[in-house]
VEXKEMI-523203 format. One record per atom (N, C-alpha, C): chain; atom name; residue number from 1; x, y, z; residue in one letter. Coordinates in nm, 2 decimals. Example, Ala and Ser with C-alpha at 12.3 -4.5 7.8 and 13.67 -1.06 7.14 Angstrom:
('A', 'N', 1, (1.32, -0.57, 0.78), 'A')
('A', 'CA', 1, (1.23, -0.45, 0.78), 'A')
('A', 'C', 1, (1.32, -0.33, 0.78), 'A')
('A', 'N', 2, (1.28, -0.22, 0.71), 'S')
('A', 'CA', 2, (1.37, -0.11, 0.71), 'S')
('A', 'C', 2, (1.29, 0.00, 0.79), 'S')
This chain:
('A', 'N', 1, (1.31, 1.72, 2.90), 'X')
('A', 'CA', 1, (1.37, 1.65, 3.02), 'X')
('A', 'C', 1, (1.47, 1.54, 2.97), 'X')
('A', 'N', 2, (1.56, 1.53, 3.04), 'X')
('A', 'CA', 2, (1.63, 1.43, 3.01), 'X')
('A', 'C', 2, (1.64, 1.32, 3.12), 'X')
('A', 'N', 3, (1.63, 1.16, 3.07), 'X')
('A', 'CA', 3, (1.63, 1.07, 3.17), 'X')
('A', 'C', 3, (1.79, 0.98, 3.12), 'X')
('A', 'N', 4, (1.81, 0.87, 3.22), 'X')
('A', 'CA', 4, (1.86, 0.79, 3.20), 'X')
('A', 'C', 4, (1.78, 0.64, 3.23), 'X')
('A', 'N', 5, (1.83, 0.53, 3.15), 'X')
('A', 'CA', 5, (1.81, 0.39, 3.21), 'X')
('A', 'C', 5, (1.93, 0.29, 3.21), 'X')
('A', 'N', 6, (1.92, 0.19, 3.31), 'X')
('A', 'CA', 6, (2.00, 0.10, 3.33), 'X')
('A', 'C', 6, (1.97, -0.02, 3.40), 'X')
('A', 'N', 7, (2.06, -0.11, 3.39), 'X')
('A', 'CA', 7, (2.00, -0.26, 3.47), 'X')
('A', 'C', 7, (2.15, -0.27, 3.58), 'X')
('A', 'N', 8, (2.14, -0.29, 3.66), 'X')
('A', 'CA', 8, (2.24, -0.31, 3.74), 'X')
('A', 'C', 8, (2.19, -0.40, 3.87), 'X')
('A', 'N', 9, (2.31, -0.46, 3.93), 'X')
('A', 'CA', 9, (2.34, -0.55, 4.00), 'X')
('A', 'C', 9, (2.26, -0.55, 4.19), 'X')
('A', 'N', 10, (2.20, -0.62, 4.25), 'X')
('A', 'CA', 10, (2.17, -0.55, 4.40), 'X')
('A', 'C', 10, (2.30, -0.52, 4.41), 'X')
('A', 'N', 11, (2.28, -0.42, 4.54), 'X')
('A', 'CA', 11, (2.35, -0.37, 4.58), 'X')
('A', 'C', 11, (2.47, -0.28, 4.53), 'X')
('A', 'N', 12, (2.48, -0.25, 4.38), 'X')
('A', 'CA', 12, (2.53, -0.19, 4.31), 'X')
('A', 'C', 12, (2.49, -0.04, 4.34), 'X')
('A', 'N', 13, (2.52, 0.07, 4.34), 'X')
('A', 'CA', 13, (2.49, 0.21, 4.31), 'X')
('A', 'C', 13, (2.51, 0.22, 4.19), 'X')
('A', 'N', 14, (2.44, 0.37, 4.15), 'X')
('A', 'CA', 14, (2.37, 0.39, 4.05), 'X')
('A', 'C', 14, (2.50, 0.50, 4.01), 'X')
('A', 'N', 15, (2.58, 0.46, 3.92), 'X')
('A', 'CA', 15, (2.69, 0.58, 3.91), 'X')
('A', 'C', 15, (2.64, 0.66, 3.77), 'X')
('A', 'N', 16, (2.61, 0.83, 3.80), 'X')
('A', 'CA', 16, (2.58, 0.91, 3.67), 'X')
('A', 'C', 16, (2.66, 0.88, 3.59), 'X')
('A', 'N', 17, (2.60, 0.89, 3.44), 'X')
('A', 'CA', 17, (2.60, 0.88, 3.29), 'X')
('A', 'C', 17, (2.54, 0.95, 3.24), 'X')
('A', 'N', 18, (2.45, 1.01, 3.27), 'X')
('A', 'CA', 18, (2.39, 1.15, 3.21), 'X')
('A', 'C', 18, (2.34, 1.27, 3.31), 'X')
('A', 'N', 19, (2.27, 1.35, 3.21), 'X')
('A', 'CA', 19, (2.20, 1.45, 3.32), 'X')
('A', 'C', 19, (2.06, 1.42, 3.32), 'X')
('A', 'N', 20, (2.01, 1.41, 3.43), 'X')
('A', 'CA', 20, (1.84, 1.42, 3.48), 'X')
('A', 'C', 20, (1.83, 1.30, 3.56), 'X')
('A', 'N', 21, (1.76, 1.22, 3.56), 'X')
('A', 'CA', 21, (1.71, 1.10, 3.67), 'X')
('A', 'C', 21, (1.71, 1.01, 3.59), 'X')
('A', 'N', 22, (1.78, 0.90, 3.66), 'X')
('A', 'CA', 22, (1.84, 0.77, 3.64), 'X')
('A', 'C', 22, (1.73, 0.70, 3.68), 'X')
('A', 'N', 23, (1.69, 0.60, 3.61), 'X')
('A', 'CA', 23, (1.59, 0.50, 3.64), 'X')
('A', 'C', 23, (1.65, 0.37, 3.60), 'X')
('A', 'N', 24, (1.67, 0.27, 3.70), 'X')
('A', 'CA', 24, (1.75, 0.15, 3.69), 'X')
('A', 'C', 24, (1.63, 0.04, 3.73), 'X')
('A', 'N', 25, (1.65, -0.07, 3.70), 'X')
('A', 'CA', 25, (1.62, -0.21, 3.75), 'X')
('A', 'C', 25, (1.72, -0.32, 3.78), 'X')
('A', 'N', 26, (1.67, -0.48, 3.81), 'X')
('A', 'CA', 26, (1.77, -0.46, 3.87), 'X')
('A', 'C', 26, (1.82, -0.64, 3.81), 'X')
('A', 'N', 27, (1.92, -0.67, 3.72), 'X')
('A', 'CA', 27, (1.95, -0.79, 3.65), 'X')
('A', 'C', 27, (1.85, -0.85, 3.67), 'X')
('A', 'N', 28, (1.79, -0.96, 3.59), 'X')
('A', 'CA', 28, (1.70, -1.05, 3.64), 'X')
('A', 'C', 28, (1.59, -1.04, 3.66), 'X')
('A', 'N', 29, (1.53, -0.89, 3.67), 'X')
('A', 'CA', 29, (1.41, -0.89, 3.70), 'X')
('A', 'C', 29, (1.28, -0.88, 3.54), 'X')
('A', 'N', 30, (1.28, -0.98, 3.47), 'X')
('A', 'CA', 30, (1.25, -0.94, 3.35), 'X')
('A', 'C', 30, (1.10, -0.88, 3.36), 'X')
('A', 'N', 31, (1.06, -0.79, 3.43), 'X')
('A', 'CA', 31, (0.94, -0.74, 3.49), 'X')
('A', 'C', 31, (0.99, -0.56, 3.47), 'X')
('A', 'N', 32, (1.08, -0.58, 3.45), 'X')
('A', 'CA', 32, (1.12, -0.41, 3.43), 'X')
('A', 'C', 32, (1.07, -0.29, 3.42), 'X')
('A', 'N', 33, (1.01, -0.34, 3.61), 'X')
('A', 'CA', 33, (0.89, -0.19, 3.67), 'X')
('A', 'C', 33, (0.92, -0.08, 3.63), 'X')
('A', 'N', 34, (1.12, -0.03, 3.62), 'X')
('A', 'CA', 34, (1.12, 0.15, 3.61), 'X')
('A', 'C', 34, (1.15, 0.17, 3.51), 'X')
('A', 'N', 35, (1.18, 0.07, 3.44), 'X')
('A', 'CA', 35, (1.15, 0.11, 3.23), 'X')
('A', 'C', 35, (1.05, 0.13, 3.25), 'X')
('A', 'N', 36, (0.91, 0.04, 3.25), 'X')
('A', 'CA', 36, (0.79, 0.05, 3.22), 'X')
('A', 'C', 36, (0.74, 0.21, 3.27), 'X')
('A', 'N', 37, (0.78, 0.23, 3.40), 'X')
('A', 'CA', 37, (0.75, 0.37, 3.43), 'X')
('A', 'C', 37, (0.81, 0.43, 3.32), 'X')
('A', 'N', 38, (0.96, 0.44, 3.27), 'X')
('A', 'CA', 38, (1.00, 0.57, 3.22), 'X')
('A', 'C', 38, (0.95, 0.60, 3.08), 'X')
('A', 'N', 39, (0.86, 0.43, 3.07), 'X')
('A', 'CA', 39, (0.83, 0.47, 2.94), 'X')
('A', 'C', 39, (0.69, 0.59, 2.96), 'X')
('A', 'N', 40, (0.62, 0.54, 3.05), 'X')
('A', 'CA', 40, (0.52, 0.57, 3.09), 'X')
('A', 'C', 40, (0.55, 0.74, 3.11), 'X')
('A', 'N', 41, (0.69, 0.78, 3.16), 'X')
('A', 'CA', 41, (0.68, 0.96, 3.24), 'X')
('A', 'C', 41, (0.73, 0.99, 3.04), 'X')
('A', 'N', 42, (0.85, 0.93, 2.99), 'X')
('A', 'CA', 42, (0.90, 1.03, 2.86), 'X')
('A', 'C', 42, (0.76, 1.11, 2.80), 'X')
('A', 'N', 43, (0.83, 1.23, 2.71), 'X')
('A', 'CA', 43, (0.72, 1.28, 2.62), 'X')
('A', 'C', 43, (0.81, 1.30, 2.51), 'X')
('A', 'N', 44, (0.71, 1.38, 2.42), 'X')
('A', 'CA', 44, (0.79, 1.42, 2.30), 'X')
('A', 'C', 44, (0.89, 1.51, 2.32), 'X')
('A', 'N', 45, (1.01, 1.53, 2.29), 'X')
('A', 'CA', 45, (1.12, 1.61, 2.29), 'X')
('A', 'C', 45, (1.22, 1.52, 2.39), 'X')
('A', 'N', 46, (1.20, 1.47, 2.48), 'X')
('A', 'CA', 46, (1.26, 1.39, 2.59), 'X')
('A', 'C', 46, (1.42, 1.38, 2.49), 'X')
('A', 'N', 47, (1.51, 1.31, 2.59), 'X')
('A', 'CA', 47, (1.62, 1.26, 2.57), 'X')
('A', 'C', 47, (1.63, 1.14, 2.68), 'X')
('A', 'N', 48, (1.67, 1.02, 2.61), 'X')
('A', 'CA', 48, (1.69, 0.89, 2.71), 'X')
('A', 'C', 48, (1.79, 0.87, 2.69), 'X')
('A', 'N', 49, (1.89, 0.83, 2.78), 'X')
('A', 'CA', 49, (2.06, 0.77, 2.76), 'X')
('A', 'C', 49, (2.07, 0.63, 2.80), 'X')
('A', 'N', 50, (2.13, 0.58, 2.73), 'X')
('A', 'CA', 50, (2.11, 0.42, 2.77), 'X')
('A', 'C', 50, (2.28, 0.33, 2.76), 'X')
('A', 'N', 51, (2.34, 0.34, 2.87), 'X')
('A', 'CA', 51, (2.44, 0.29, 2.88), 'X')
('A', 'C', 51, (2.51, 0.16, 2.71), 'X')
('A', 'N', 52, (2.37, 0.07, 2.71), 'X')
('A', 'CA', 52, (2.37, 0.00, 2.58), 'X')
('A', 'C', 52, (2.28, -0.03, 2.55), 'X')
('A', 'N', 53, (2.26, -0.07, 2.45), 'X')
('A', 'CA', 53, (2.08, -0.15, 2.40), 'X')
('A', 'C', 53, (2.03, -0.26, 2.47), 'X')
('A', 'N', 54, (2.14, -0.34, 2.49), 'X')
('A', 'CA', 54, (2.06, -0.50, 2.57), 'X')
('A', 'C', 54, (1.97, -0.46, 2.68), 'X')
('A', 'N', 55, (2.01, -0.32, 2.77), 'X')
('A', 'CA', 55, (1.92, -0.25, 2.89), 'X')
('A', 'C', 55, (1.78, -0.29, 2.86), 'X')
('A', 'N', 56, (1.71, -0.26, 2.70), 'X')
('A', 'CA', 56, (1.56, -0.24, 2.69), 'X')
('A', 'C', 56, (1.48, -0.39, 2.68), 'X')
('A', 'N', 57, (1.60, -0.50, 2.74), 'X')
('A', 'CA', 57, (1.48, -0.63, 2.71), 'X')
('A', 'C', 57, (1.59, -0.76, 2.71), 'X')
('A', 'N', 58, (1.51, -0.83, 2.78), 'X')
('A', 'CA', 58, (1.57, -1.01, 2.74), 'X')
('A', 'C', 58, (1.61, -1.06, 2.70), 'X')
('A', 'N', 59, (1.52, -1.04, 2.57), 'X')
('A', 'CA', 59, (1.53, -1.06, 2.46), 'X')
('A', 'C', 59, (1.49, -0.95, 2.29), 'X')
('A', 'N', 60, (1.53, -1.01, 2.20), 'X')
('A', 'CA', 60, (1.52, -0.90, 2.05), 'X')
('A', 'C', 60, (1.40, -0.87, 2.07), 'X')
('A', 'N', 61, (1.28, -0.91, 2.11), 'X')
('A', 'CA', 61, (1.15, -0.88, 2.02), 'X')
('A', 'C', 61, (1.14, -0.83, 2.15), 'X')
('A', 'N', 62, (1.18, -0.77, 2.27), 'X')
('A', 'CA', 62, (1.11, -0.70, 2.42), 'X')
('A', 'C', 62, (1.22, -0.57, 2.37), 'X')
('A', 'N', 63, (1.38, -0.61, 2.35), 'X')
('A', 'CA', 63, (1.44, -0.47, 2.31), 'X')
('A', 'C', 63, (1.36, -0.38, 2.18), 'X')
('A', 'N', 64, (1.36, -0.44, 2.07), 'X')
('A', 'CA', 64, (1.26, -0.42, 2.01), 'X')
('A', 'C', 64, (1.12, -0.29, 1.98), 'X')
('A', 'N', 65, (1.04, -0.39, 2.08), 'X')
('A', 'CA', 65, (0.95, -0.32, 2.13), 'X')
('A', 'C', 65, (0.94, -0.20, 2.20), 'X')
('A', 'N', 66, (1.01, -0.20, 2.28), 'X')
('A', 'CA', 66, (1.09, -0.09, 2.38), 'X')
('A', 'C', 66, (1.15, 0.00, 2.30), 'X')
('A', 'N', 67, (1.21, 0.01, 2.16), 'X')
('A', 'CA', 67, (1.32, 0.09, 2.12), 'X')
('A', 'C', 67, (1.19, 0.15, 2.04), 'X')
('A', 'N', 68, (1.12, 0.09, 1.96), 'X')
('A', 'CA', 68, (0.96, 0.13, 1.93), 'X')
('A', 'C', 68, (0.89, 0.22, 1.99), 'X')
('A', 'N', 69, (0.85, 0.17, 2.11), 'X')
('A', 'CA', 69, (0.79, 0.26, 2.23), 'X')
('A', 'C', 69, (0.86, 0.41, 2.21), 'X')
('A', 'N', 70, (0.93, 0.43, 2.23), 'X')
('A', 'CA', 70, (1.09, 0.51, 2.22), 'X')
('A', 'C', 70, (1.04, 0.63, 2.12), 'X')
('A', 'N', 71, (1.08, 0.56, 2.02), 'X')
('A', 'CA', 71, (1.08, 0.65, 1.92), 'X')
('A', 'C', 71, (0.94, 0.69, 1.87), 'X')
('A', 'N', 72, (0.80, 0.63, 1.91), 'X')
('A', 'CA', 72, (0.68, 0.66, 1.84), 'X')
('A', 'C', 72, (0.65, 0.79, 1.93), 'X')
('A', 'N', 73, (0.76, 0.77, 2.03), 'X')
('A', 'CA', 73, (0.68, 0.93, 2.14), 'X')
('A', 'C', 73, (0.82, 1.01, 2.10), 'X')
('A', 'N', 74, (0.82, 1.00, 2.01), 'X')
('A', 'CA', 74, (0.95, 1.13, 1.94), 'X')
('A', 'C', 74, (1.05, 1.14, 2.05), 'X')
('A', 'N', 75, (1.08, 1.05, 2.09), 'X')
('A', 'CA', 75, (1.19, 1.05, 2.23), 'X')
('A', 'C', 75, (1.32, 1.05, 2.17), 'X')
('A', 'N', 76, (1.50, 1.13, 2.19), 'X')
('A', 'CA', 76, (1.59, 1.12, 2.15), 'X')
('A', 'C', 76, (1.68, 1.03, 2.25), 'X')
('A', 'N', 77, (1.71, 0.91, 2.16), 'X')
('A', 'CA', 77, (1.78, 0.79, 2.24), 'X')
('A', 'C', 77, (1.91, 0.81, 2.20), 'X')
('A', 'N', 78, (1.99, 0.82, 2.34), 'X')
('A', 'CA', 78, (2.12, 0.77, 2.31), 'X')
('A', 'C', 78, (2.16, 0.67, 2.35), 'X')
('A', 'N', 79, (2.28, 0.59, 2.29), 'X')
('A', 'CA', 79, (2.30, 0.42, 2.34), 'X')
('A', 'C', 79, (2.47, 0.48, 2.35), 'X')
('A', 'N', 80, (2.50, 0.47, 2.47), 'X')
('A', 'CA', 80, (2.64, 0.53, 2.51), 'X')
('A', 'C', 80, (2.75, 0.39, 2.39), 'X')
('A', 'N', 81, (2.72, 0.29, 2.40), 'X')
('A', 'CA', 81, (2.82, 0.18, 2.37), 'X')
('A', 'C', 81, (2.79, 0.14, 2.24), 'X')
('A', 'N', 82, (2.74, 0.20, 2.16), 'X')
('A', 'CA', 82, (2.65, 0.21, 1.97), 'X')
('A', 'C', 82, (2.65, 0.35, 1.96), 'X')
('A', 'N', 83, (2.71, 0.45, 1.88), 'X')
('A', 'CA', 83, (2.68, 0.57, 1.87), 'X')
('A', 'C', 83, (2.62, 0.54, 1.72), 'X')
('A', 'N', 84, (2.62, 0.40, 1.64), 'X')
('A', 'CA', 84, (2.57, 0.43, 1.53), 'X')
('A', 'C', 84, (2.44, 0.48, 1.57), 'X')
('A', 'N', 85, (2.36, 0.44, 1.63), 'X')
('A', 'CA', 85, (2.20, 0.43, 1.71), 'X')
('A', 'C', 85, (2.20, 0.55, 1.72), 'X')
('A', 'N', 86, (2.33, 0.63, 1.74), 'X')
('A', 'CA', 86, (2.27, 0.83, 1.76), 'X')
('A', 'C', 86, (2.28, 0.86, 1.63), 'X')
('A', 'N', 87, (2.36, 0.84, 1.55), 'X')
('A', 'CA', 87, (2.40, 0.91, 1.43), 'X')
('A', 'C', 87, (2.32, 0.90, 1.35), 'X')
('A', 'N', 88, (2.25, 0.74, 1.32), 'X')
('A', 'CA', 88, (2.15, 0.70, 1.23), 'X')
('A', 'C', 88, (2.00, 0.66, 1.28), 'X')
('A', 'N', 89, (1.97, 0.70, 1.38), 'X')
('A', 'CA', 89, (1.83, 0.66, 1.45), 'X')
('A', 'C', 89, (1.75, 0.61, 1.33), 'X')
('A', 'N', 90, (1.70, 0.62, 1.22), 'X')
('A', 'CA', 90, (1.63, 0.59, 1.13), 'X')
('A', 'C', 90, (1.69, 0.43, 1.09), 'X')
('A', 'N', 91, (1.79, 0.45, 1.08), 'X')
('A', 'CA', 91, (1.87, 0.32, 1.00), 'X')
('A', 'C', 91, (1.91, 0.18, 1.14), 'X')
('A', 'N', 92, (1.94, 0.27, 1.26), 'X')
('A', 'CA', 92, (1.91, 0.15, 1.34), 'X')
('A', 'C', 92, (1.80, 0.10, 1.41), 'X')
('A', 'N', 93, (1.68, 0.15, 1.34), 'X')
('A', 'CA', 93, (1.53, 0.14, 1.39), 'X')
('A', 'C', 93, (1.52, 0.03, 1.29), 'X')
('A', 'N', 94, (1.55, 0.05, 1.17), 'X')
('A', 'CA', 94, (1.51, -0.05, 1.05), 'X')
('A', 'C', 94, (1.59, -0.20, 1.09), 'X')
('A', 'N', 95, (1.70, -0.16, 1.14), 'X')
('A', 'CA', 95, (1.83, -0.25, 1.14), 'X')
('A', 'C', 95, (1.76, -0.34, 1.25), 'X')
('A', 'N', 96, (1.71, -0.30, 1.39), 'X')
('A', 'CA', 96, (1.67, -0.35, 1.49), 'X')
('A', 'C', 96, (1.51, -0.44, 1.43), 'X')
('A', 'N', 97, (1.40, -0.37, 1.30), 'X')
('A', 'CA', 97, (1.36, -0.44, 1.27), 'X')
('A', 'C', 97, (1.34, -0.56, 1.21), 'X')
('A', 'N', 98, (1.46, -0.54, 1.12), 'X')
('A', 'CA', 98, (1.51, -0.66, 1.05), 'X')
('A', 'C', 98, (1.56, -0.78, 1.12), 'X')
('A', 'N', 99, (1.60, -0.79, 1.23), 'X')
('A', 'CA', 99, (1.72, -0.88, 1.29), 'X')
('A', 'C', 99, (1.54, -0.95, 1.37), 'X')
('A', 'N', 100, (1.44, -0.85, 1.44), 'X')
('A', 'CA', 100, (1.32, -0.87, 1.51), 'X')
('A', 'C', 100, (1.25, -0.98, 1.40), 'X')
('A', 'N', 101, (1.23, -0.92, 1.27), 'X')
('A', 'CA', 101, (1.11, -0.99, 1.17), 'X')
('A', 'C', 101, (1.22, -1.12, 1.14), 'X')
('A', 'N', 102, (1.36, -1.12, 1.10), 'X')
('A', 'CA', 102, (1.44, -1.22, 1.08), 'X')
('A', 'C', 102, (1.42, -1.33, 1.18), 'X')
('A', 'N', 103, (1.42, -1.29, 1.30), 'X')
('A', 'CA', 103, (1.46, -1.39, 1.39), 'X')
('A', 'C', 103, (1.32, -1.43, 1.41), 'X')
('A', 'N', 104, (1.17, -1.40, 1.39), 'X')
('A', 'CA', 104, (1.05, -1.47, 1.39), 'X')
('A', 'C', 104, (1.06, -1.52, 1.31), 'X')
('A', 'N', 105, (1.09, -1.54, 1.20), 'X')
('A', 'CA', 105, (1.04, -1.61, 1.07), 'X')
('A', 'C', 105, (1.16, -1.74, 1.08), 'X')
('A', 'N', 106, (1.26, -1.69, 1.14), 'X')
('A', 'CA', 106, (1.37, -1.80, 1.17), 'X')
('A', 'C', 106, (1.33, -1.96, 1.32), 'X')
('A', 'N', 107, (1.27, -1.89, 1.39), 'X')
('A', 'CA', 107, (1.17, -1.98, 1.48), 'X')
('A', 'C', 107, (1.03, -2.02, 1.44), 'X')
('A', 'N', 108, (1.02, -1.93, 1.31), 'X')
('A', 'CA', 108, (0.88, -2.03, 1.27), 'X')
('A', 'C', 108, (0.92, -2.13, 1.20), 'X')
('A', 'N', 109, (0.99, -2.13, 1.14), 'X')
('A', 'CA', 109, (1.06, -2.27, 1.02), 'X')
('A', 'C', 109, (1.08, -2.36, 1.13), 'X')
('A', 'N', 110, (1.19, -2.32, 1.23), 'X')
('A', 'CA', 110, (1.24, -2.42, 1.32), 'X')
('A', 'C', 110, (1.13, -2.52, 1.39), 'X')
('A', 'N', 111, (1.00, -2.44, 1.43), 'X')
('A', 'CA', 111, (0.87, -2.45, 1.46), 'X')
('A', 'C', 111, (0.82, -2.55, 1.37), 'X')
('A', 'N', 112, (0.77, -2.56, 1.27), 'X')
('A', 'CA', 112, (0.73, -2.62, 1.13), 'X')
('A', 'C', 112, (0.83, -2.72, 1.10), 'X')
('A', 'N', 113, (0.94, -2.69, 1.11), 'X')
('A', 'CA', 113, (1.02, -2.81, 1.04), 'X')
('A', 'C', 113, (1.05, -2.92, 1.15), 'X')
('A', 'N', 114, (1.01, -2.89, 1.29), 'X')
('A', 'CA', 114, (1.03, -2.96, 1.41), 'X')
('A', 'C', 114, (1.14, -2.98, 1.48), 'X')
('A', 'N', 115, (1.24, -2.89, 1.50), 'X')
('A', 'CA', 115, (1.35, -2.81, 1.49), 'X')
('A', 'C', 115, (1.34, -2.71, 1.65), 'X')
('A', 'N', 116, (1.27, -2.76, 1.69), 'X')
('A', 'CA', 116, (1.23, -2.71, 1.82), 'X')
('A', 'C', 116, (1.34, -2.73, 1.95), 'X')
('A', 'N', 117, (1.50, -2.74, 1.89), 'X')
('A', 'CA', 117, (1.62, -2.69, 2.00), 'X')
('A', 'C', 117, (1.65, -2.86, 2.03), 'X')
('A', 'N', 118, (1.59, -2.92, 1.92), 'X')
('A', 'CA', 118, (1.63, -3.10, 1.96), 'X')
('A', 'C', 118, (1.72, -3.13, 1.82), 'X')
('A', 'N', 119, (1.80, -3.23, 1.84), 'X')
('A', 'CA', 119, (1.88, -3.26, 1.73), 'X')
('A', 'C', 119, (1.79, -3.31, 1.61), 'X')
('A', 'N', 120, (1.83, -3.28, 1.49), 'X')
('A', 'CA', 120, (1.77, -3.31, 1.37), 'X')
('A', 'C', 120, (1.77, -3.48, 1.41), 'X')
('A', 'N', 121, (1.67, -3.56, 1.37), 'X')
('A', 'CA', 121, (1.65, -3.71, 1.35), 'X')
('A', 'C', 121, (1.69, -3.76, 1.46), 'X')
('A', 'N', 122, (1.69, -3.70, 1.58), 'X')
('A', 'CA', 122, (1.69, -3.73, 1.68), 'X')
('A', 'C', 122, (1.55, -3.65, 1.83), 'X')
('A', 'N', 123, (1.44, -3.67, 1.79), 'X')
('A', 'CA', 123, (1.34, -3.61, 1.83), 'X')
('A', 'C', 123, (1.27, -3.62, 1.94), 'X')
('A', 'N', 124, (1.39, -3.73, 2.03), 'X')
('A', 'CA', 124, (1.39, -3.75, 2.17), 'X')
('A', 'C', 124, (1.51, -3.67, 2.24), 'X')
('A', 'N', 125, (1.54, -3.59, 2.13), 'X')
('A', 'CA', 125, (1.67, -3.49, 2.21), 'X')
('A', 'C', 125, (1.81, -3.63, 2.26), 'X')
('A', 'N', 126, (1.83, -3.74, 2.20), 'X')
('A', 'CA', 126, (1.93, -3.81, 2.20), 'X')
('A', 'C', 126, (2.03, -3.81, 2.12), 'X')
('A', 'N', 127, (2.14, -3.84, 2.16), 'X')
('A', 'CA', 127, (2.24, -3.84, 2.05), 'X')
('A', 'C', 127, (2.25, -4.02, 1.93), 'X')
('A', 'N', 128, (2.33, -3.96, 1.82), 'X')
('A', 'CA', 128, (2.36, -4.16, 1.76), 'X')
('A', 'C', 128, (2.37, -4.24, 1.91), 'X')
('A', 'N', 129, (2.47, -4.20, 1.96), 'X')
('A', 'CA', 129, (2.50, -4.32, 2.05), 'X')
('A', 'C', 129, (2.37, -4.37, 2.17), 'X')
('A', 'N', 130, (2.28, -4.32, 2.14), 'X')
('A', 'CA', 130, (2.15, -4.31, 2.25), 'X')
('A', 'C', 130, (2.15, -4.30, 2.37), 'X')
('A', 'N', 131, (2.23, -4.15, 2.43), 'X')
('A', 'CA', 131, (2.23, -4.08, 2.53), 'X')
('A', 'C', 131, (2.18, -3.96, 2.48), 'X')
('A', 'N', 132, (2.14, -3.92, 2.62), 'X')
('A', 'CA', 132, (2.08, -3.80, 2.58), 'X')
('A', 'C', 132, (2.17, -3.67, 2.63), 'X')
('A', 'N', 133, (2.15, -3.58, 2.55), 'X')
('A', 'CA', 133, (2.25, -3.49, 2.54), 'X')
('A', 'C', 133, (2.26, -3.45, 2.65), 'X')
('A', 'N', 134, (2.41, -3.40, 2.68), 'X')
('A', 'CA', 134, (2.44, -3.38, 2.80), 'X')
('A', 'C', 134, (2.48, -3.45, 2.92), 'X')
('A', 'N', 135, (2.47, -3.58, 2.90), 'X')
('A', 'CA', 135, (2.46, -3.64, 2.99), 'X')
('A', 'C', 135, (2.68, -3.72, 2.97), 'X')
């Protein structure tokens, strides 16, 4: 079988990009009921078309997971806006893990070193002049 997925806008229609059934959600909803289904209907042999990668998640470690999902049920992904992702599915499985294990170990330091999205030596989130950012 072949599906499609996408995230699109309310009130947008759903314009074909592949052949079989289009399963969309809808910007914003990071609850992403008809992925979850499609992960739920794919089987082995399947084909999923995917406008682009960002579609499978939020964030790295939900696309990630999702491109995982994917491929452990022998599913053939295509990413219309990456064709390296068709060409090398092995190499952008590794590539998507790397950037995943990189970017945890990169928020654990930040984590640890207290680096937690506040200015270095400033750990009330203020600036030298003692305002606080943004303001």
């Amino acid at each position: 079988m072949e599906y499609g997925y996408m995230l699109r806008k309310n009130g947008e229609s759903v314009e074909p990009f592949c052949e079989g059934e289009i399963y969309s959600d809808l910007y914003g909803d990071t609850g992403y009921p008809s992925l979850r289904e499609l992960l739920d209907v794919v089987e082995t042999g399947d084909r999923v078309t995917l406008p682009s990668i960002y579609v499978l998640g939020h964030n790295l470690s939900q696309v990630c997971l999702n491109w995982q999902t994917l491929k452990e049920k022998d599913v053939d992904v295509h990413v219309l806006d990456f064709p390296f992702a068709v060409e090398n599915p092995q190499a952008f499985c590794r590539i998507l893990s790397y950037l995943n294990d990189s970017a945890a170990v990169s928020r654990k330091e930040r984590k640890l070193s207290g680096l937690n999205g506040e200015s270095p030596g400033h750990p009330s989130g203020q600036t030298a002049s003692g305002n606080a950012r943004g303001l």
